[in-house]
N, C-alpha and C positions, 0 to 999 in steps of 0.2 A: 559443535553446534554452529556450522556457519552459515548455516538458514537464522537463527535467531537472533546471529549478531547482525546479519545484510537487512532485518528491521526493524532491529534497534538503530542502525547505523541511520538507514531509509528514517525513520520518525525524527534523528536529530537533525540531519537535512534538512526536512520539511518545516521544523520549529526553527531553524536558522533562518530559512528564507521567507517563513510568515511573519517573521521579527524584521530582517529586514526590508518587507514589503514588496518581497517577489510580486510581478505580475500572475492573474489567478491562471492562465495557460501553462505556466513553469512550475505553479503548485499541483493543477491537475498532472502532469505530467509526472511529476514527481508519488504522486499519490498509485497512479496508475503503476508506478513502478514498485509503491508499496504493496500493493494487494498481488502482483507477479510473484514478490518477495514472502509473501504471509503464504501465499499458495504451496509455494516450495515446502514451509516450512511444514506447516498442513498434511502435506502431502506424505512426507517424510515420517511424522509423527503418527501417521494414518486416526489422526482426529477427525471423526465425522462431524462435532458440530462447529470447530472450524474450517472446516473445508467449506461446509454449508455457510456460516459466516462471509467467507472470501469468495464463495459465488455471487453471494447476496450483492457483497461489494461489488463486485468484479461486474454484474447487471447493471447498478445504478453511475457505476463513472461509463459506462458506455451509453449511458441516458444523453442526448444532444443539449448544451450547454445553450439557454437564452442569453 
């Protein structure tokens, strides 16, 4: 399963760097890399309501950031 460990690994990343106060570009960036990562796993699992899920994501982080 190493779709499910790359976002496990991807969310402890992200809890590291929201602890230590990453700027929010290097958490979106990193988020973006999570929902690549849940796609994979998605994909692989041929789960339709995560796949649907990881679209939905995958829609609102390419929403343009105020």
């Amino acid at each position: 399963m190493d779709e499910a460990r790359a976002v496990i690994d991807r969310l402890e990343r992200i809890d590291v760097l929201d602890r230590d106060g990453a700027p929010p570009a290097v958490l979106l960036e990193e988020l973006r890399g999570l929902v690549r990562d849940a796609e994979a796993w998605a994909r692989l699992e041929r789960d339709e309501r995560a796949a649907a899920a990881v679209e939905r994501c995958d829609s609102a982080l390419a929403q343009p950031v105020a």
